[in-house]
VOLO-56712 format. One line per field, with one value per residue: residue number from 1; residue in one letter; chain; y, z, x of N, C-alpha, C in turn. Coordinates in pm, 1 decimal. Each point is the difference from the previous one (the first is absolute). Last residue first. Layout:
% VOLO-56712
resi [NUM | ...] $
resn [A | ...] $
chain [A | ...] $
n_yy [Y | ...] $
n_zz [Z | ...] $
n_xx [X | ...] $
ca_yy [Y | ...] $
ca_zz [Z | ...] $
ca_xx [X | ...] $
c_yy [Y | ...] $
c_zz [Z | ...] $
c_xx [X | ...] $
//
This chain:
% VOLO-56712
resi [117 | 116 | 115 | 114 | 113 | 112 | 111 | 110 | 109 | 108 | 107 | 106 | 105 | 104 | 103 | 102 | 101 | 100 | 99 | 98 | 97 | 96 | 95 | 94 | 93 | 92 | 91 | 90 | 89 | 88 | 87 | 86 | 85 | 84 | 83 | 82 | 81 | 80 | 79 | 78 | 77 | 76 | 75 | 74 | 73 | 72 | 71 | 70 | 69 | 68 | 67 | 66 | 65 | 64 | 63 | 62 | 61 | 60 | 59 | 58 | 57 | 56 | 55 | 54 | 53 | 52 | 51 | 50 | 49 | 48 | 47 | 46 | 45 | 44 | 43 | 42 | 41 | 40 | 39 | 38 | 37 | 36 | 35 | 34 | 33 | 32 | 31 | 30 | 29 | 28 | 27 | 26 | 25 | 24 | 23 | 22 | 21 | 20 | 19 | 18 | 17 | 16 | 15 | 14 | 13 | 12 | 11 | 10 | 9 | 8 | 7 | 6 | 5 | 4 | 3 | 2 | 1] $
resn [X | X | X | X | X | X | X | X | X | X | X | X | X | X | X | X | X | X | X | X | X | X | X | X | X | X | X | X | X | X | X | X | X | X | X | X | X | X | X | X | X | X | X | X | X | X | X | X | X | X | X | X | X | X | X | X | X | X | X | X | X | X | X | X | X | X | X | X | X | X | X | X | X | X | X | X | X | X | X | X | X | X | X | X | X | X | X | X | X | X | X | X | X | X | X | X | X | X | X | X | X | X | X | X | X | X | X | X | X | X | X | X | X | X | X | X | X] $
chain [A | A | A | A | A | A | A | A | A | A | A | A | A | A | A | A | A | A | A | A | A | A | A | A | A | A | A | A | A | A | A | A | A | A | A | A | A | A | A | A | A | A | A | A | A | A | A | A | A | A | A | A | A | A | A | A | A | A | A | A | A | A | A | A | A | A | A | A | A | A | A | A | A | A | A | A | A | A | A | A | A | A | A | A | A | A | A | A | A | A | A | A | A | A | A | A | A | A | A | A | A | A | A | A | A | A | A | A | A | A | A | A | A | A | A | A | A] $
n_yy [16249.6 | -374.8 | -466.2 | -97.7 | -69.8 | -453.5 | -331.7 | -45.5 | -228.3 | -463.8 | -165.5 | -7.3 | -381.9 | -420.3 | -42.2 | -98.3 | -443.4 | -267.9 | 50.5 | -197.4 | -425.2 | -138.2 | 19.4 | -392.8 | -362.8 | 41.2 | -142.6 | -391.1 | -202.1 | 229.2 | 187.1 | 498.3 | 483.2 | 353.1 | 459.6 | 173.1 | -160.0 | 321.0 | 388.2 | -40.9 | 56.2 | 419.0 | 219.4 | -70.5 | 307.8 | 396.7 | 225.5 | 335.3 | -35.3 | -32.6 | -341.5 | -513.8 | -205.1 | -85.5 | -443.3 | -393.6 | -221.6 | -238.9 | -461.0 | -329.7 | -134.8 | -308.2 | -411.8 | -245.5 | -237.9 | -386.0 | -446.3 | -370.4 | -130.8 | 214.6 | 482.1 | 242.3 | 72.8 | 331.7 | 451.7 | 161.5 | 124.7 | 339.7 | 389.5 | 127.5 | 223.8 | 465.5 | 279.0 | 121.9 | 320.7 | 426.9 | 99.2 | 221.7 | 517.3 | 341.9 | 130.7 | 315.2 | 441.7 | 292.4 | 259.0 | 398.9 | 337.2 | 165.3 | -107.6 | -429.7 | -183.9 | 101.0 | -247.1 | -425.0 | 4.4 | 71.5 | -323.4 | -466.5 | -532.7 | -331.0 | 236.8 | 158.2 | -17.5 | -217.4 | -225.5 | -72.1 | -255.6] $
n_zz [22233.5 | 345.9 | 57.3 | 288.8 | 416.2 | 67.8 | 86.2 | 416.7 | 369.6 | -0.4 | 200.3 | 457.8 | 216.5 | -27.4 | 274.6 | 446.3 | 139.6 | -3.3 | 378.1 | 360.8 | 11.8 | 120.6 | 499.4 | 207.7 | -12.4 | 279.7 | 418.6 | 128.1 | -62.4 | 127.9 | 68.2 | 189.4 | 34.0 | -324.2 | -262.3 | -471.6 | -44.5 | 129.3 | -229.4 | -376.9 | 59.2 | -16.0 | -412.4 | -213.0 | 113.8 | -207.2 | -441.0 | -364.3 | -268.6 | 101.8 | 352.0 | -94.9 | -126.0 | 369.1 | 255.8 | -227.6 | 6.6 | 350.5 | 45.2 | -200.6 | 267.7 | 373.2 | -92.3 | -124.5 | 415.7 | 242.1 | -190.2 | -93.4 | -336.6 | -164.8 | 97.8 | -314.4 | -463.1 | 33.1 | -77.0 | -441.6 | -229.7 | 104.0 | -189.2 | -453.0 | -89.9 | 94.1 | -345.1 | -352.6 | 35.1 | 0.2 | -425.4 | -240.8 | 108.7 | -196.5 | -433.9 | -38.5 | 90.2 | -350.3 | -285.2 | 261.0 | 330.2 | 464.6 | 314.6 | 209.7 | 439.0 | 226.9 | -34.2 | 214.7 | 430.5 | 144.5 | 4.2 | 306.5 | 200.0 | 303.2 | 378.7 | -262.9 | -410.1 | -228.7 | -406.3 | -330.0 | -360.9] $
n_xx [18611.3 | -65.9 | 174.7 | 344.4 | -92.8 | -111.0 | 306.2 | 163.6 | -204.6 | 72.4 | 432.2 | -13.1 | -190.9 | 260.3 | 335.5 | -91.1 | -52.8 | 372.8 | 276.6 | -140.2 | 127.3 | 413.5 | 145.5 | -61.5 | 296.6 | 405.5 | -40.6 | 50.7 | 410.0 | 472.3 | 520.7 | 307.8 | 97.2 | -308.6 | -165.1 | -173.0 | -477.4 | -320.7 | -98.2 | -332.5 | -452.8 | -121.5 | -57.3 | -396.5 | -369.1 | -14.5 | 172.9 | 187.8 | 385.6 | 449.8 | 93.3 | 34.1 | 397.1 | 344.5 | -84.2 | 93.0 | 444.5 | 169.4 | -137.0 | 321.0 | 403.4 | -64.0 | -85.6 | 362.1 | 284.7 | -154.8 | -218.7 | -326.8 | -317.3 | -392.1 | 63.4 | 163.7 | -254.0 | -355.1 | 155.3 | 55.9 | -378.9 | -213.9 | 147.8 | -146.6 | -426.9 | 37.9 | 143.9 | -304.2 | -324.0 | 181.5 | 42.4 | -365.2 | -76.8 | 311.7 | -68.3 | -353.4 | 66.3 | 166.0 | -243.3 | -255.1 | 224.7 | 158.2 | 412.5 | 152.2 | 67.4 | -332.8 | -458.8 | -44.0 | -60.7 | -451.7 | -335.3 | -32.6 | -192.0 | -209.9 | -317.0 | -396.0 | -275.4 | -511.1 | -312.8 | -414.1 | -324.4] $
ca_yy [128.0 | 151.9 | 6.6 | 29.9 | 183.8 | 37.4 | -25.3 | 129.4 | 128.3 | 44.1 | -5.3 | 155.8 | 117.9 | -25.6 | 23.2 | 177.3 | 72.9 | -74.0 | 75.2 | 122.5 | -21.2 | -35.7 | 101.6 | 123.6 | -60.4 | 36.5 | 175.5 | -21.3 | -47.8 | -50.4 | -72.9 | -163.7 | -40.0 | -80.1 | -20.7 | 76.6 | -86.9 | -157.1 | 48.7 | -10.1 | -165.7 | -49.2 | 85.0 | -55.2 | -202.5 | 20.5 | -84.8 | 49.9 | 31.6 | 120.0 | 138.8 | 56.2 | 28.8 | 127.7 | 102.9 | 34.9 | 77.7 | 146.4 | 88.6 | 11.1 | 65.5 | 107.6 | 95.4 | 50.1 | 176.5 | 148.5 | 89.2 | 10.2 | -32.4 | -131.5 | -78.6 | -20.4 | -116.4 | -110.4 | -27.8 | -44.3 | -122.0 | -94.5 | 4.6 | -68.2 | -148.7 | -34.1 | -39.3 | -157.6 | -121.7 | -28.9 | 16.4 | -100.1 | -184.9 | -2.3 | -101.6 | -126.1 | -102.5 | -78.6 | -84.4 | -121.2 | 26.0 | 40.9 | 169.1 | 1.8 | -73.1 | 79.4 | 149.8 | -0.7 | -76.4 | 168.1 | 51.9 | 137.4 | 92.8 | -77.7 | -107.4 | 98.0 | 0.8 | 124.2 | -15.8 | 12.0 | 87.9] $
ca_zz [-73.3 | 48.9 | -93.5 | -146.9 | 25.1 | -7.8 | -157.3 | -90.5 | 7.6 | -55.7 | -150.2 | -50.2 | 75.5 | -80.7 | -153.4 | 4.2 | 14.4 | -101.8 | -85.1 | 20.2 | -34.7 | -120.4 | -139.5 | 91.6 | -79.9 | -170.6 | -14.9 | 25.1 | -140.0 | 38.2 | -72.8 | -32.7 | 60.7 | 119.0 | 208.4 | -15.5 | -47.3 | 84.1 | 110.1 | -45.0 | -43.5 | 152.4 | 25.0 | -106.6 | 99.1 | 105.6 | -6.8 | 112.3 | -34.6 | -82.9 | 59.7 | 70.9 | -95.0 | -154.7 | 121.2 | 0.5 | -132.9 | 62.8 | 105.7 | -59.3 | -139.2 | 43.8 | 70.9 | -109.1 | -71.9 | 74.1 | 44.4 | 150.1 | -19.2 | -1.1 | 77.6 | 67.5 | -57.0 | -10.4 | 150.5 | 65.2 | -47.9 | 78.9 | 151.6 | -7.8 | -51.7 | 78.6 | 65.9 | -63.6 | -16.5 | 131.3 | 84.4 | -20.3 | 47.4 | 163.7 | -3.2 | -62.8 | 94.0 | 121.7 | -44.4 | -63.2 | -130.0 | -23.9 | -53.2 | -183.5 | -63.4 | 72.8 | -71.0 | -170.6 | -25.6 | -16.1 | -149.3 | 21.5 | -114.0 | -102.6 | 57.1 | 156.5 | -26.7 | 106.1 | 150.9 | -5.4 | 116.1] $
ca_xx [42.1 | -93.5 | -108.0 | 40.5 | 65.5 | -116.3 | -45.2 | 51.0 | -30.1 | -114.1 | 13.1 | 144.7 | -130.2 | -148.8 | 133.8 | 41.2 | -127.3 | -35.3 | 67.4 | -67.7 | -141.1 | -29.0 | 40.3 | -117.4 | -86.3 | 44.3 | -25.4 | -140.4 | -41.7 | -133.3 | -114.5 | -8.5 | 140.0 | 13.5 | 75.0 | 129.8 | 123.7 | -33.1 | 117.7 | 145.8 | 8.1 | -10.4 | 120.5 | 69.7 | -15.5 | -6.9 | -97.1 | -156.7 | -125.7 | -16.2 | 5.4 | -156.2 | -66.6 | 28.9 | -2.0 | -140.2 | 0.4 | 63.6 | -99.5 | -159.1 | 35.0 | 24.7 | -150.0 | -83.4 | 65.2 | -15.7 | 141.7 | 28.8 | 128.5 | -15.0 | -127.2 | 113.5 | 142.4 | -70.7 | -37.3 | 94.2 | 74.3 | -78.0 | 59.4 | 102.9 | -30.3 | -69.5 | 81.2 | 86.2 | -79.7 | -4.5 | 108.6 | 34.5 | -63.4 | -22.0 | 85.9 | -33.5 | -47.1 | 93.5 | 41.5 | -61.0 | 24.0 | -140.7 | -21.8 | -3.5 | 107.1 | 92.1 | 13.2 | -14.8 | 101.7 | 76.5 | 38.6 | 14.4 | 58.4 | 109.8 | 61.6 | -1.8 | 159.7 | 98.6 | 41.2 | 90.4 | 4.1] $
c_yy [5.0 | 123.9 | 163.8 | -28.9 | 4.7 | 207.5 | 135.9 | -49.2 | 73.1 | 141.0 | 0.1 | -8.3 | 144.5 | 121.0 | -22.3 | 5.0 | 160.2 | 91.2 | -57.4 | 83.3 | 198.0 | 19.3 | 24.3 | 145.6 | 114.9 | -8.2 | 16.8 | 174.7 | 27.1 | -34.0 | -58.7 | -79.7 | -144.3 | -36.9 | -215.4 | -26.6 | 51.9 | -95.4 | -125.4 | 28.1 | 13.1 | -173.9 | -100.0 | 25.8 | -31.5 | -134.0 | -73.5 | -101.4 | 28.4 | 28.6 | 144.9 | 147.3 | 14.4 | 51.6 | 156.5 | 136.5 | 87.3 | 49.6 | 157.0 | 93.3 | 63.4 | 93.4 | 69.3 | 90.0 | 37.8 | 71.4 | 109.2 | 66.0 | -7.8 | -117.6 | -128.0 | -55.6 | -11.1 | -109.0 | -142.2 | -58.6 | 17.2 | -128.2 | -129.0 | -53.5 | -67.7 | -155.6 | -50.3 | 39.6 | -93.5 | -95.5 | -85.1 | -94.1 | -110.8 | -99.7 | -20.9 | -88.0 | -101.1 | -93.7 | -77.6 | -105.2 | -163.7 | -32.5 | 25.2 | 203.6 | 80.4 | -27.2 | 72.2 | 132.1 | 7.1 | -85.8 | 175.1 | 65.2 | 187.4 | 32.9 | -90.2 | -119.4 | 36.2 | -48.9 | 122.2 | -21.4 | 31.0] $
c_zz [-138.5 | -78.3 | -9.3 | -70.9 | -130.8 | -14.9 | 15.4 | -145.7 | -103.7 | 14.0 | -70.3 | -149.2 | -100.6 | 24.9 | -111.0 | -120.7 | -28.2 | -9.2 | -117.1 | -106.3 | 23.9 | -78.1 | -110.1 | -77.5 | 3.5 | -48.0 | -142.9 | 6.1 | 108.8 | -146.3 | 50.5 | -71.3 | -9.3 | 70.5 | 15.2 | 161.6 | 0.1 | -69.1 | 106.7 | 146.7 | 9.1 | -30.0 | 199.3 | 65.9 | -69.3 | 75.7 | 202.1 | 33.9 | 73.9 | -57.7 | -147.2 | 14.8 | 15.1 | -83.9 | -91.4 | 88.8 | -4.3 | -189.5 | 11.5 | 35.0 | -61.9 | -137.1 | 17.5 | 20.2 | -184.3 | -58.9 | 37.4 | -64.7 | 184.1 | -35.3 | -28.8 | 240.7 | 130.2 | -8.1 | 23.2 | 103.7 | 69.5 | -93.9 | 96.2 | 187.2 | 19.1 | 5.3 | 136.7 | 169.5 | -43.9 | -14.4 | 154.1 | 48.1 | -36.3 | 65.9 | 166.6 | 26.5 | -38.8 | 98.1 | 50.2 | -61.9 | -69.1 | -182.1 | -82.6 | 3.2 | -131.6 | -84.4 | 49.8 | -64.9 | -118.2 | 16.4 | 17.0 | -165.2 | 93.8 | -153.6 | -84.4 | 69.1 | 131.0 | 34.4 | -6.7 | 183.7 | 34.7] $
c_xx [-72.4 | 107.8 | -93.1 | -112.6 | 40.7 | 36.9 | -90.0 | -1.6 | 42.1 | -57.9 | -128.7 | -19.2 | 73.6 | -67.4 | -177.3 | 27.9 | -18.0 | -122.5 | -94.3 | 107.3 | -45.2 | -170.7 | -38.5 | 51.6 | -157.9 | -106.7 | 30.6 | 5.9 | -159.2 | -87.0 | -86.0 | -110.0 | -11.0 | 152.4 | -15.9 | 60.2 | 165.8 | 92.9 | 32.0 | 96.9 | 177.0 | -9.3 | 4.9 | 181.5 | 113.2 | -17.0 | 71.9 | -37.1 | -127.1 | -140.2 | -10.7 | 5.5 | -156.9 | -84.1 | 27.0 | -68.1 | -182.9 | -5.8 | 5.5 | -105.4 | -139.4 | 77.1 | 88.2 | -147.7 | -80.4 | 60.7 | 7.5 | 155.0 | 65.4 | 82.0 | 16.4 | -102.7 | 83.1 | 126.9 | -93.9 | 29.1 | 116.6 | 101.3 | -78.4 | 122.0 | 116.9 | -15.4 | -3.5 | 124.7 | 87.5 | -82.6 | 21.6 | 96.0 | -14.0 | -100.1 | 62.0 | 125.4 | -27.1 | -82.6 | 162.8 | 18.5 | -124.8 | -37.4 | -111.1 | -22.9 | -35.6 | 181.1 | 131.6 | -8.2 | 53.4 | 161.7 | 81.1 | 7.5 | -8.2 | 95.1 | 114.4 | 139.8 | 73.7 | 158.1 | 99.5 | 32.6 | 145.5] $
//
């Protein structure tokens, strides 16, 4: 069963970046799936490290790399970490967990948008 993308992927994003051109988008989303994984491994390391200035780095990379990719919750997670000013380990951890729940919801929407070529 496929999941609605409503809320959490902007694909006129994606078309808009790749100029509609098909075999670009593909790698375009690929793309945006390893860098997504790679941005939660990060932001996960530096969480769980309590270093702010690394979240907040992490955050303002992810925050980038949501916004190109349309990818809408995902992008407002990031902007949340990109403003914190201090380390609360019971909001990080609440973060953490709702960034874990999105980077799974983003990265099965758009297997699933590449699988459909």
């Amino acid at each position: 069963m496929a999941i609605s993308p409503k809320n959490h992927v902007d694909f006129n994003v994606i078309h808009l970046y790749t100029e509609n051109d098909v075999e670009f988008e593909k790698v375009f989303v690929a793309l945006a799936i390893d860098s997504v994984a790679d941005a939660f491994k990060n932001i996960s390391q530096a969480i769980e490290e309590q270093n702010l200035i690394n979240t907040r780095a992490c955050g303002h990379k992810l925050k980038g790399a949501s916004s190109i990719a349309g990818l809408i919750t995902l992008n407002k997670l990031a902007y949340t970490l990109n403003e914190m000013v201090s380390i609360d380990p019971d909001n990080l951890q609440n973060l953490q967990v709702e960034l874990q729940e999105e980077v799974k919801l983003v990265t099965q929407i758009l297997q699933e948008y590449l699988e459909s070529f």
